[in-house]
C-alpha positions as CSV (number, residue, x, y, z in Angstrom):
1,X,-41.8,2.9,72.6
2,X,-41.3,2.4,76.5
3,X,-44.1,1.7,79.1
4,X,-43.1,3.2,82.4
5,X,-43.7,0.7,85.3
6,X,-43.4,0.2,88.7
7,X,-42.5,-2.7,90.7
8,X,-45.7,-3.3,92.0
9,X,-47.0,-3.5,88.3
10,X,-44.7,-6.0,87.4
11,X,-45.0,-8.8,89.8
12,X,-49.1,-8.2,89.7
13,X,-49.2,-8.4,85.9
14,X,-46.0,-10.5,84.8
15,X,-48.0,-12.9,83.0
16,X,-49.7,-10.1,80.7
17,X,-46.1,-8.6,80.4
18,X,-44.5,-11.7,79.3
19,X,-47.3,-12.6,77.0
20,X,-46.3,-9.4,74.7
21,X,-42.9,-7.9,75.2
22,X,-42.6,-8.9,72.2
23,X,-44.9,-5.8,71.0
24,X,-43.9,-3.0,74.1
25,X,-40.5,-2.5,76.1
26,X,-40.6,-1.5,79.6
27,X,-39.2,0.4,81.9
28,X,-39.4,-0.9,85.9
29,X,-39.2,1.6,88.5
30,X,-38.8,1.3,91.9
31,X,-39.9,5.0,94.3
32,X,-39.6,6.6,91.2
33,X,-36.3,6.1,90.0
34,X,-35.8,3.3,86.7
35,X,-34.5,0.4,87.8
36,X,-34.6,-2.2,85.1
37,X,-35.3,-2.7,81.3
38,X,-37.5,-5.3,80.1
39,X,-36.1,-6.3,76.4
40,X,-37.8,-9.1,74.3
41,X,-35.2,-11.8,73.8
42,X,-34.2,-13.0,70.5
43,X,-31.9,-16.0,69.0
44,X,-28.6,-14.2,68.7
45,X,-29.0,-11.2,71.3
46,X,-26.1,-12.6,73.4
47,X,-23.5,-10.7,71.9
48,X,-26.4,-7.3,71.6
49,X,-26.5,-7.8,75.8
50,X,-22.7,-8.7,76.2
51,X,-21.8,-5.0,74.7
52,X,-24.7,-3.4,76.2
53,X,-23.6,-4.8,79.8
54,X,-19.6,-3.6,79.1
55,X,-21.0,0.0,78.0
56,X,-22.6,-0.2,81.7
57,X,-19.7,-1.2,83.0
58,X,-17.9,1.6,81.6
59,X,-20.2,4.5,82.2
60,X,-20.7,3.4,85.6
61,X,-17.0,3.2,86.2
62,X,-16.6,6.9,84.0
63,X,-15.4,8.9,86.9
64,X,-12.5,6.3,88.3
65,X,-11.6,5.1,84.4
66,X,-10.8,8.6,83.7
67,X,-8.6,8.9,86.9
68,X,-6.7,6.1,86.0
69,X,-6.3,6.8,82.2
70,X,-5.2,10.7,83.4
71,X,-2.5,9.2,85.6
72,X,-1.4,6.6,83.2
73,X,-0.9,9.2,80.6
74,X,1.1,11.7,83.0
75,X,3.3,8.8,83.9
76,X,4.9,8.7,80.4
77,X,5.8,6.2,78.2
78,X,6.9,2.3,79.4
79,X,9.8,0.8,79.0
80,X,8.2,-2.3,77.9
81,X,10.1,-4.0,74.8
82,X,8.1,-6.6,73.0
C-alpha cells in the first residue's frame, strides 16, 4: 500500500522513512500533484528500474512516438536490402 506524502514530510522525517521503506512505499507530492516514488531497493532491482524508466520514457513520449510511427507507416515500405 502507498502512503501519500508531501515534500515537506519528507525532508522533516527522512530518517523515519528510510528506517522502514522496507515495510511502506510512498508517494511524494509536491502542491498536490505526485511527484516521486519512494521504492525499497533490493539486490537485483537494476534491470526492475531500467524497464520501469523506458516505460516512462515511452508514455511520456506517447503523443510524438505515435506521430512518428503514423508517418513512418504512411511512407511505405524501404528499399533497404540486407
Amino acid at each position: 500500500m502507498f502512503h501519500i506524502i508531501t515534500t515537506t514530510q519528507l525532508q522533516k522525517k527522512i530518517g523515519d522513512i528510510s528506517k522502514n521503506i522496507g515495510e511502506k512505499t510512498y508517494i511524494v507530492t509536491g502542491r498536490g500533484i505526485a511527484k516521486v516514488v519512494l521504492l525499497p531497493y533490493f539486490d537485483g532491482c537494476d534491470d526492475l528500474i531500467d524497464d520501469y524508466m523506458e516505460e516512462f520514457e515511452i508514455l511520456k513520449n506517447k503523443d510524438k512516438l505515435q506521430k512518428w510511427l503514423k508517418k513512418s507507416a504512411e511512407s511505405g515500405m524501404s528499399d533497404l536490402v540486407i
